[in-house]
VORO-609718 format. One line per field, with one value per residue: residue number from 1; residue in three letters; x, y, z of N, C-alpha, C, O in turn. Coordinates in pm, 1 decimal, padded with zeros to 6 digits. Example, Ala and Ser with C-alpha at 12.3 -4.5 7.8 and 13.67 -1.06 7.14 Angstrom:
2
seq: 1 2 $
type: ALA SER $
nxx: 01319.0 01285.0 $
nyy: -00569.0 -00225.0 $
nzz: 00780.0 00708.0 $
caxx: 01230.0 01367.0 $
cayy: -00450.0 -00106.0 $
cazz: 00780.0 00714.0 $
cxx: 01320.0 01290.0 $
cyy: -00330.0 00003.0 $
czz: 00780.0 00787.0 $
oxx: 01423.6 01340.9 $
oyy: -00331.9 00113.8 $
ozz: 00846.5 00803.9 $
REM end
This chain:
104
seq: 1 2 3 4 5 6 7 8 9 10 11 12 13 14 15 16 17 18 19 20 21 22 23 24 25 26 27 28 29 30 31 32 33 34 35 36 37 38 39 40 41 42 43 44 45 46 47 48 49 50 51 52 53 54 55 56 57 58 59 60 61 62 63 64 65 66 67 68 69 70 71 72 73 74 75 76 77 78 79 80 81 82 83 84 85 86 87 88 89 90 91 92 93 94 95 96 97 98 99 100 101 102 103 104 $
type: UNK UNK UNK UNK UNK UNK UNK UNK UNK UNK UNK UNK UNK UNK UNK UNK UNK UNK UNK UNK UNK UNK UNK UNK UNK UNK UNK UNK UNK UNK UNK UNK UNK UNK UNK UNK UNK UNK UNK UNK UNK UNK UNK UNK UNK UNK UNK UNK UNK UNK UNK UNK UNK UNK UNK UNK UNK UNK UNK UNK UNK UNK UNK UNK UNK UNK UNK UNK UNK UNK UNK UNK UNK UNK UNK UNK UNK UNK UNK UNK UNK UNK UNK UNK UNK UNK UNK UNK UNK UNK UNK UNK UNK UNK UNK UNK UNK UNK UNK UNK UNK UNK UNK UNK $
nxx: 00084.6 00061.6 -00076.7 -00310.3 -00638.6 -00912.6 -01228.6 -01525.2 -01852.4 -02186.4 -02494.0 -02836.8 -02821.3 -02682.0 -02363.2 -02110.4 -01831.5 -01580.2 -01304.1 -00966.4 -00740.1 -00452.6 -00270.4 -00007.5 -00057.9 00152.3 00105.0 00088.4 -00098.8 -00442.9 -00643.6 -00511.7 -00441.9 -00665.7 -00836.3 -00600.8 -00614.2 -00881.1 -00880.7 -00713.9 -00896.2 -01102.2 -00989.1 -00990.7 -01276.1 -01434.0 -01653.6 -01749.0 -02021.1 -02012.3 -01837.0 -01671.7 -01420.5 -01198.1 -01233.0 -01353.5 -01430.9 -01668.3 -01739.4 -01878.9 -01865.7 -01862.9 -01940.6 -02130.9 -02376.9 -02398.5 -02143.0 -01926.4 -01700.4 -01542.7 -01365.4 -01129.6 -00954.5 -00643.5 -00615.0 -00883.9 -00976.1 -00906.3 -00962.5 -01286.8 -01353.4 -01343.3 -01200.4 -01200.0 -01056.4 -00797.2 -00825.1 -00760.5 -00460.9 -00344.2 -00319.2 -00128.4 00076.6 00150.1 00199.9 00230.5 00293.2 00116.0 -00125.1 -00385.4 -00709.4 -00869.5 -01207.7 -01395.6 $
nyy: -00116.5 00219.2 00473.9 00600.0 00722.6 00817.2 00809.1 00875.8 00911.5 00967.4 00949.2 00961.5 00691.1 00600.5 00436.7 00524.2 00490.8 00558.5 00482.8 00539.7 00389.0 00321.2 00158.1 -00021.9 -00280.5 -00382.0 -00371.4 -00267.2 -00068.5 00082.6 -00151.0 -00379.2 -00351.3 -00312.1 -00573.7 -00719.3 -00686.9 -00667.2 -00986.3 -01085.7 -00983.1 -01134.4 -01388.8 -01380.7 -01388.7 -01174.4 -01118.6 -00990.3 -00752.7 -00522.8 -00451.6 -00243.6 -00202.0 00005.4 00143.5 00121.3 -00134.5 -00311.2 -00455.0 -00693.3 -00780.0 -01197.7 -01255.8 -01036.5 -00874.8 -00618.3 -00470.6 -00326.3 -00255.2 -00051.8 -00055.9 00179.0 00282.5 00493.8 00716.1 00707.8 00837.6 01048.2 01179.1 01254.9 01479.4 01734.6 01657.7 01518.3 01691.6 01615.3 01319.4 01402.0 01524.4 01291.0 01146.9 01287.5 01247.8 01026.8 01108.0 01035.7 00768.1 00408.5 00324.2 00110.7 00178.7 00195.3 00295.2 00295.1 $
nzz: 00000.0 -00084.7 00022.2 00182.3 00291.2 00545.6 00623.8 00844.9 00846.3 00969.6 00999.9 01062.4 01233.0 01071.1 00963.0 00747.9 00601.6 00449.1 00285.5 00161.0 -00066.2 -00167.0 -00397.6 -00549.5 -00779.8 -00944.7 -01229.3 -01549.4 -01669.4 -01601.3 -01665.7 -01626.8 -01366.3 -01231.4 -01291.5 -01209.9 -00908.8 -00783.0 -00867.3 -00655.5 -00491.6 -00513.0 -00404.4 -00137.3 -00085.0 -00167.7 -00402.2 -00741.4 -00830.0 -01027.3 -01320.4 -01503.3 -01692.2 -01842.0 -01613.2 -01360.4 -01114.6 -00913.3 -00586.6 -00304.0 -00006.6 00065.3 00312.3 00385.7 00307.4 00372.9 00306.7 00123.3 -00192.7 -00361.5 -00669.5 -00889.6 -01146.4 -01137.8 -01372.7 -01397.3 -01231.2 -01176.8 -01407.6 -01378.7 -01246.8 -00968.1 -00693.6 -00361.8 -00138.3 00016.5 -00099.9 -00316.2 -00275.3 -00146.5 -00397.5 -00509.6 -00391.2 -00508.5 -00789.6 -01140.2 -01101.9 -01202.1 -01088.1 -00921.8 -00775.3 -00447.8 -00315.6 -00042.9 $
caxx: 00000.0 00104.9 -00104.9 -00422.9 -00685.6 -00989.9 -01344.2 -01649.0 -01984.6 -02290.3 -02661.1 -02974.6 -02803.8 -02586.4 -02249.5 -02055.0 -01686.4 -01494.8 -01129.2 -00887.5 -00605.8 -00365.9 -00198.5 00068.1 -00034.9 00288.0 00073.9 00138.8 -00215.4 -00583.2 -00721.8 -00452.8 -00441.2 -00834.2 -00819.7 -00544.3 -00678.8 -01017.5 -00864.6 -00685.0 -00985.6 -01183.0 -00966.6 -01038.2 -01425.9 -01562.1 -01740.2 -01754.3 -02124.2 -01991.1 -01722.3 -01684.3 -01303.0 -01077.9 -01276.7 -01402.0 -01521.8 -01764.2 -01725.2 -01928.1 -01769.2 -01962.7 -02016.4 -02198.8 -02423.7 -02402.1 -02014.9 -01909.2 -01589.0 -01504.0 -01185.6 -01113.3 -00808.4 -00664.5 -00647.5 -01049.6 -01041.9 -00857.7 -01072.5 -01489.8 -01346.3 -01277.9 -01185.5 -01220.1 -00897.7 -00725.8 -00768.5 -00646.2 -00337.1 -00317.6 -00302.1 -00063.2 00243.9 00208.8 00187.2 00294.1 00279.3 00038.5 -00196.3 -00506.3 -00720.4 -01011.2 -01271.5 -01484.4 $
cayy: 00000.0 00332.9 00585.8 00554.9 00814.0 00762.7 00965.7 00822.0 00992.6 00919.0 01009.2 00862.7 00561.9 00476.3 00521.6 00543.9 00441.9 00604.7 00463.3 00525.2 00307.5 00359.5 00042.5 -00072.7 -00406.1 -00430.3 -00357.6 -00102.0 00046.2 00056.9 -00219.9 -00493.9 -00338.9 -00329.2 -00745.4 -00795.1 -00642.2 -00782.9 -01154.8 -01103.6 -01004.7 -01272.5 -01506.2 -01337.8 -01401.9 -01077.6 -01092.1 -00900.1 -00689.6 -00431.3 -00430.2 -00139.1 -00176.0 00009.9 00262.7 00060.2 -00298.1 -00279.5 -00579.0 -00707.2 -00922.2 -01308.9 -01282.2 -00945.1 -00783.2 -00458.2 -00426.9 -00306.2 -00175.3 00016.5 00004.5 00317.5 00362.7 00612.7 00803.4 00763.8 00912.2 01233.5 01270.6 01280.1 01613.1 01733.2 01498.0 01575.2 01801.0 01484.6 01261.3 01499.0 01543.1 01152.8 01095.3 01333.9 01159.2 00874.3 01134.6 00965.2 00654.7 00374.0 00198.3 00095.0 00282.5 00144.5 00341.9 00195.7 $
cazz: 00000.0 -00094.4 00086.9 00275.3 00387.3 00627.0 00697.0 00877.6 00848.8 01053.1 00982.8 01099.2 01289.8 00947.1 00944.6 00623.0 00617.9 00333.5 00329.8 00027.8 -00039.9 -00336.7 -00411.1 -00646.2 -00830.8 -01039.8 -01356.9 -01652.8 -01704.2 -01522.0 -01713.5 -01579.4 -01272.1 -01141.2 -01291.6 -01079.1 -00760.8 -00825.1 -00826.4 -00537.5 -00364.5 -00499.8 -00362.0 00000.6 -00016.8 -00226.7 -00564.4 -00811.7 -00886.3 -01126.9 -01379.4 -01612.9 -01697.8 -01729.8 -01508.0 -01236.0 -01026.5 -00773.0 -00509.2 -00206.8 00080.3 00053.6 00402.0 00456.4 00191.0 00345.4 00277.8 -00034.0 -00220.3 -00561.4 -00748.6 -00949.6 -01198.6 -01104.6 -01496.8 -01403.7 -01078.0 -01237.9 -01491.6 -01349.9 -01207.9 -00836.8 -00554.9 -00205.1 -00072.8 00134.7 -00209.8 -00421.4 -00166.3 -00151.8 -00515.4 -00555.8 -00346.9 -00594.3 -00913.0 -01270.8 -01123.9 -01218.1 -00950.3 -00876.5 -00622.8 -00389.7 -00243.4 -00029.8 $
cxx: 00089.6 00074.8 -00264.7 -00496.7 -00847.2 -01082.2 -01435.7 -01712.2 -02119.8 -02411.5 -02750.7 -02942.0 -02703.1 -02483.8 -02181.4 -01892.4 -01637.3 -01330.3 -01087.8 -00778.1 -00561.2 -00253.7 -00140.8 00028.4 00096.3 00229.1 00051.3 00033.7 -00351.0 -00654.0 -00665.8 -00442.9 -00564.4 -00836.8 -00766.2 -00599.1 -00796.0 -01027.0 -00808.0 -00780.1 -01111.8 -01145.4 -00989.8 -01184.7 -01487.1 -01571.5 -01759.4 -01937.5 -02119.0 -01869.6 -01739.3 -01514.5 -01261.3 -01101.4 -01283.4 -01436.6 -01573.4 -01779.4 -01788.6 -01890.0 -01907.1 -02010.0 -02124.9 -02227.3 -02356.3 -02201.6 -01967.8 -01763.6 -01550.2 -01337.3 -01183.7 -00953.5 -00777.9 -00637.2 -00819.3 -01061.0 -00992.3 -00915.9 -01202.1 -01430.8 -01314.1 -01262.0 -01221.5 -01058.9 -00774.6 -00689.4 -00680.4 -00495.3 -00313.2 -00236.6 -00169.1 00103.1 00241.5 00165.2 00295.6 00363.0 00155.9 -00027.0 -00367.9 -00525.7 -00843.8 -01029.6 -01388.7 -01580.2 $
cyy: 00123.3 00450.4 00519.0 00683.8 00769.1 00824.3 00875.5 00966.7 00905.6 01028.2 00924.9 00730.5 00480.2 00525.3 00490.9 00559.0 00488.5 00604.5 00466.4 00432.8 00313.1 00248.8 00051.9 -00210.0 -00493.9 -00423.6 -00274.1 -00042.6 -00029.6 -00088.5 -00348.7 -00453.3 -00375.8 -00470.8 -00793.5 -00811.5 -00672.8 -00920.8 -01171.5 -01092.1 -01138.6 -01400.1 -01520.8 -01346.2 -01273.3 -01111.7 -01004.5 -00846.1 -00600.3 -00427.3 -00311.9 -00088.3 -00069.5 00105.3 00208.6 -00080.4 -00281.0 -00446.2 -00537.5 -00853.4 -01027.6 -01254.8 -01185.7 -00891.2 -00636.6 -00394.7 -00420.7 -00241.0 -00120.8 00028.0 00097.2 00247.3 00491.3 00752.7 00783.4 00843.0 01088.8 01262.1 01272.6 01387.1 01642.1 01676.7 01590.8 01622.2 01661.3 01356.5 01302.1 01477.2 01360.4 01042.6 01169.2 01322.0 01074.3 00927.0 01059.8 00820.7 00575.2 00293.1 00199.5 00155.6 00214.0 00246.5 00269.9 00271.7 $
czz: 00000.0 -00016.6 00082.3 00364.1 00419.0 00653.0 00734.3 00877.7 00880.3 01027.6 00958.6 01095.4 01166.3 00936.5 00831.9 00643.8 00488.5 00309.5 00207.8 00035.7 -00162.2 -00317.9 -00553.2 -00679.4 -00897.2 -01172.1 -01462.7 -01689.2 -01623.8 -01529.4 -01624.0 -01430.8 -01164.1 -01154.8 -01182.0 -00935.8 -00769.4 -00797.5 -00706.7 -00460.7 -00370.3 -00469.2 -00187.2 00007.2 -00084.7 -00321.0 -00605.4 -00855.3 -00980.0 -01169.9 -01513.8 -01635.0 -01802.1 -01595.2 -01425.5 -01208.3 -00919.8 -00748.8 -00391.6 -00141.6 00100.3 00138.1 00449.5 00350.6 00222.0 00364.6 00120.3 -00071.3 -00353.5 -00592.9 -00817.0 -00989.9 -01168.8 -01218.3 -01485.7 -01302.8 -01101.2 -01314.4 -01493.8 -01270.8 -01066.8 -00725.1 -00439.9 -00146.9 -00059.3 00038.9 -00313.8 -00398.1 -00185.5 -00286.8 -00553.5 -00531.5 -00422.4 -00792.9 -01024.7 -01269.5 -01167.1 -01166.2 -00971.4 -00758.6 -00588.9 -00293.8 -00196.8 00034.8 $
oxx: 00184.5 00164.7 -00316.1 -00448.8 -00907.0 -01052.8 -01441.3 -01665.5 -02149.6 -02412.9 -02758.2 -02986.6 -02663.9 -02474.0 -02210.8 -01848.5 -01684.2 -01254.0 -01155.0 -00728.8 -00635.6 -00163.7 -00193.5 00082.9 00125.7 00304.2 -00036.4 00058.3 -00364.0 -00709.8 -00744.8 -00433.7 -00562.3 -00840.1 -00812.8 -00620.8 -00779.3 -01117.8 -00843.7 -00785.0 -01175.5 -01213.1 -01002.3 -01230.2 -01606.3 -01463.8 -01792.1 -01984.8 -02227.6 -01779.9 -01823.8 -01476.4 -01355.5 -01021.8 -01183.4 -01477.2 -01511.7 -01811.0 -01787.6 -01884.1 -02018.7 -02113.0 -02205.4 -02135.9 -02291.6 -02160.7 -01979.3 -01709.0 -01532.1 -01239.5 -01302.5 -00870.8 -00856.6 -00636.3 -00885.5 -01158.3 -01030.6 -00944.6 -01254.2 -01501.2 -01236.8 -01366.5 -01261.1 -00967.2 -00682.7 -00586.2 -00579.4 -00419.5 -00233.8 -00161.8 -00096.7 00202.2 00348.5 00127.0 00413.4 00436.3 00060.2 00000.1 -00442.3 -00446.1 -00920.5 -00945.9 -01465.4 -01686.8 $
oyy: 00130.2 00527.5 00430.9 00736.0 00698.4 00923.8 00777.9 01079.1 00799.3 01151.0 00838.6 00650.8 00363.7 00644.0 00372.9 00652.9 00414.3 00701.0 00403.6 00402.7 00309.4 00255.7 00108.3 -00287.5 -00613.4 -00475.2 -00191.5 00058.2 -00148.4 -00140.1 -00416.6 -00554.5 -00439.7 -00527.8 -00863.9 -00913.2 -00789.9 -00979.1 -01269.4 -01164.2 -01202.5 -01501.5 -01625.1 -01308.0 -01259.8 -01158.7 -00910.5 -00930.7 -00582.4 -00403.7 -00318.8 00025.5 -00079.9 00132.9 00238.3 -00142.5 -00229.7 -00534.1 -00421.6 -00969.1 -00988.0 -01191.9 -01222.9 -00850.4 -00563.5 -00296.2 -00503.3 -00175.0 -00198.7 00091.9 00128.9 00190.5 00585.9 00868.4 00845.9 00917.2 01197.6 01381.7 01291.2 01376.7 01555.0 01652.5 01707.3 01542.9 01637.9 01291.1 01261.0 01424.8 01336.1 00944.8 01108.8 01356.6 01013.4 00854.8 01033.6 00764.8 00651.6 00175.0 00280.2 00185.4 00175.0 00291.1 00203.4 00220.5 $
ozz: 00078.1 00016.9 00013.4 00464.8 00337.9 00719.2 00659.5 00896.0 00825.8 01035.5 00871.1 01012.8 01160.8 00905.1 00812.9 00710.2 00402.2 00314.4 00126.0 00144.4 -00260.1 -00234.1 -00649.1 -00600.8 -00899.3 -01254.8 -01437.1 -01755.3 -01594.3 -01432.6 -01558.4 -01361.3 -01058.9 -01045.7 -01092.5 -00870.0 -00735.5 -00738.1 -00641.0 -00361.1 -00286.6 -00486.2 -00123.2 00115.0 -00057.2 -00357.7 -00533.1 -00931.2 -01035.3 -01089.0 -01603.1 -01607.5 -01880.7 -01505.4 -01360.1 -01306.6 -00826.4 -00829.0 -00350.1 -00183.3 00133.9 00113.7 00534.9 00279.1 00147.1 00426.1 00029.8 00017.1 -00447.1 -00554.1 -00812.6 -00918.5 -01169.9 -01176.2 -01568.6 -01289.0 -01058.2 -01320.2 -01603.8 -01170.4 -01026.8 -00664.8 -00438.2 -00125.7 -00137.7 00054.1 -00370.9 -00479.7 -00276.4 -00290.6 -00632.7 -00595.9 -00423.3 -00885.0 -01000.4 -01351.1 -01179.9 -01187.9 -01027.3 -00669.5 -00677.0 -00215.2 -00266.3 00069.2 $
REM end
């Protein structure tokens, strides 16, 4: 793992966990990267519900519906327009490299 940032938010008894994590797979563009990180987690117990490569995979852990996680390339996450301050800042210690990013 490269860098890692963290926010909870709570309203009406639900709390909302928003963790970044900027990982290195070892793979030269989005497309091989989200695959990779994808199989690794499907060998930990999540499944895949949404694939829209090279942009994104949306995964939910077997054991608990209400857990969920999104991969992001991160040439998608720079271009749907402004991040939140703390991602921005996050992404930007691991500029002109090439990783996969999960938001969950």
């Amino acid at each position: 793992m490269l860098a890692e940032t963290k926010a909870e938010v709570t309203w009406d008894g639900l709390t909302l966990v928003r963790e970044v994590l900027i990982i290195d797979v070892g793979s030269p563009d989005s497309r091989q990267a989200l695959s990779k990180a994808s199989g690794l987690l499907q060998e930990r117990g999540w499944s895949i519900i949404d694939q829209q490569l090279p942009k994104s995979v949306t995964m939910e852990l077997s054991q608990r519906e209400d857990v969920q996680l999104s991969l992001y390339g991160v040439e998608f996450v720079k271009s749907v327009g402004p991040m939140e301050p703390h991602d921005e800042k996050t992404l930007g210690r691991e500029a002109g490299r090439k990783h996969c990013c999960s938001w969950s």
